[in-house]
N, C-alpha and C positions, 0 to 999 in steps of 0.2 A: 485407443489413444487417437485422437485428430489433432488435426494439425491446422492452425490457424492462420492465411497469411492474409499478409494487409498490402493490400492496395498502393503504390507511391501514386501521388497525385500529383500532378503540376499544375499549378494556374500559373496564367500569363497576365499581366497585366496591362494594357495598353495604358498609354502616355494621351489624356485628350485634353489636356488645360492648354488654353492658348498658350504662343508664346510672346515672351518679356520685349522683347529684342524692340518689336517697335514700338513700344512704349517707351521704355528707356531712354528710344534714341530720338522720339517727337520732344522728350522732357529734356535734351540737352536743346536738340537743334531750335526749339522754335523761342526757349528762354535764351540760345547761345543769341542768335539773331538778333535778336532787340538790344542785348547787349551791346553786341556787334556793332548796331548801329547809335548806341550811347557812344561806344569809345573810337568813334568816327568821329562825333560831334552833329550827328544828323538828329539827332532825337535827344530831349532832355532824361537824363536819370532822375528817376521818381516812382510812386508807390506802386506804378504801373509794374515796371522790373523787377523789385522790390516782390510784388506779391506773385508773379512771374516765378522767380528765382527761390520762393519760399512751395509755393503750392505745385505748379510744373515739375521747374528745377527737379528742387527737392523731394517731396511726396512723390510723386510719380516713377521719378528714379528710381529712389530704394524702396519702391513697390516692387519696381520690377526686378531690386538685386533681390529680394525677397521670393519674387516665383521661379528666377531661376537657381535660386538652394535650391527650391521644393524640386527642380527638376536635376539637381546634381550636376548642374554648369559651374562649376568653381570661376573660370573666365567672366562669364555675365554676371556672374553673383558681385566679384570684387568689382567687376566696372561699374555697373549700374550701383548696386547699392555705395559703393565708394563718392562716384560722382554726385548722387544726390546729398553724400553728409558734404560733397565739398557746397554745390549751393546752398544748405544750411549754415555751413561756418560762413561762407560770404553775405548770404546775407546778414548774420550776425555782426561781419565786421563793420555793415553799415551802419545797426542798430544802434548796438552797443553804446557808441560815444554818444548820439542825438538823445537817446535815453536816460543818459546819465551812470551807466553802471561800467562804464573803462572812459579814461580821458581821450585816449587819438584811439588809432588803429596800428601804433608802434612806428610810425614815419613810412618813409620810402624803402628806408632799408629791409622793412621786416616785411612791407607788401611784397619785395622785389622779392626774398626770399620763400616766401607761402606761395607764387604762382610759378617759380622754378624750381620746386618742391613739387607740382602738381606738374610740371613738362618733365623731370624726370621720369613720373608715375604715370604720364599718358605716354611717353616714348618707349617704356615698359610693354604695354598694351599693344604699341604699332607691333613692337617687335613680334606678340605673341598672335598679332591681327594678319602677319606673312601668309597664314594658313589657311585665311578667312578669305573672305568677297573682296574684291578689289575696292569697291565701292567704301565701302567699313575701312579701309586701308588708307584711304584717302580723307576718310573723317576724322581716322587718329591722327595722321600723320599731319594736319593741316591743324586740331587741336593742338599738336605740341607745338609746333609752330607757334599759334596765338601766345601760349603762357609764354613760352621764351620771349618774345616781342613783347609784350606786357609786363615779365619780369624787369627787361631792358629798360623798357620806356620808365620803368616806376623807379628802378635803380640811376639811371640820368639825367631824368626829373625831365626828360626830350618829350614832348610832345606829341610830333611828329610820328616818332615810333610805337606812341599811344593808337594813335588814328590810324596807321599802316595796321596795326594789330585787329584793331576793329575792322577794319575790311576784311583781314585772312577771319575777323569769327562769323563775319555774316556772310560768306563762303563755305568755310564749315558748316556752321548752322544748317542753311540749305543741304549742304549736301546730306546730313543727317536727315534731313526731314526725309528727301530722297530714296536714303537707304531703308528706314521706317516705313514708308510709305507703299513702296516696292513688293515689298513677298503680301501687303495685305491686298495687295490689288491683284498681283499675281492669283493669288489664294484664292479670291472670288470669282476670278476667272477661268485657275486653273489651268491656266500655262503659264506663262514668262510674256507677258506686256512690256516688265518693265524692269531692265537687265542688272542684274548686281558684278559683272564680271568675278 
């Protein structure tokens, strides 16, 4: 009688796909900026933002909430791909009426509501970003900021607090680009050039 034993194997898998992170966050920050600087009043809103806000924005985003499924980041998955359906549904709210297929964009009230809907949901993030880079920290937190100010300005019909708001996005924005930019320079360098606290 023999006796037969089998071998346990383990393979290991390495993780080599880039990562999402500074994609994501060029696809907020360099569409947030121009924004930013639409709701300043320094630059006109046009197909420029527009195609910005649809192929950046969006695409790009939930590409990258997309690689981080693949890598089991639940955090990046819902941010990035979250953020890129929200510049889909905004650009859509600009489509839509010029198109003909919805009359308004539902007044002031329902804007005011859809971007304090979206500072709940990024102050969400700040909260879960405590654990993160400082620098990420300062993206969010300066994101929820903008929506609330932009909620405000859309809900008082204030101007003012339109423009205020577009400076804190072209703020943001940069500092996104920043955070984005950071580990890939880092990375080819192979030390820390460029600090994310």
């Amino acid at each position: 009688m023999s006796e037969t034993h089998e071998r346990d194997s383990v393979f290991v898998m390495k993780d080599i796909t880039a990562g999402a992170g500074a994609l994501g966050l060029l696809g907020y920050g360099m569409t947030g900026v121009l924004l930013g600087l639409a709701n300043a009043g320094l630059i006109e809103v046009g197909s420029m933002i527009l195609g910005m806000v649809i192929f950046y924005g969006g695409i790009a985003q939930f590409v990258a909430g997309l690689m981080e499924w693949k890598k089991g980041n639940t955090y990046g998955m819902v941010a990035y791909a979250s953020y890129g359906l929200f510049w889909f549904s905004f650009g859509a709210l600009l489509l839509l009426p010029v198109i003909g297929l919805a009359k308004t964009t539902g007044g002031p009230g329902a804007i005011a509501a859809y971007l304090a809907l979206w500072g709940i949901f990024t102050t969400i993030l700040f909260i879960g970003s405590l654990k993160m880079s400082k620098a990420l920290q300062f993206v969010l937190g300066t994101l929820a900021l903008l929506f609330f100010l932009l909620a405000a300005g859309a809900a008082t019909g204030n101007s003012m607090i339109t423009v205020i708001g577009g400076y804190v996005g072209i703020i943001s924005g940069f500092a996104a680009i920043y955070t984005a930019l950071a580990p890939v320079l880092n990375d080819i360098y192979g030390r820390d050039i460029a600090p994310l606290g």
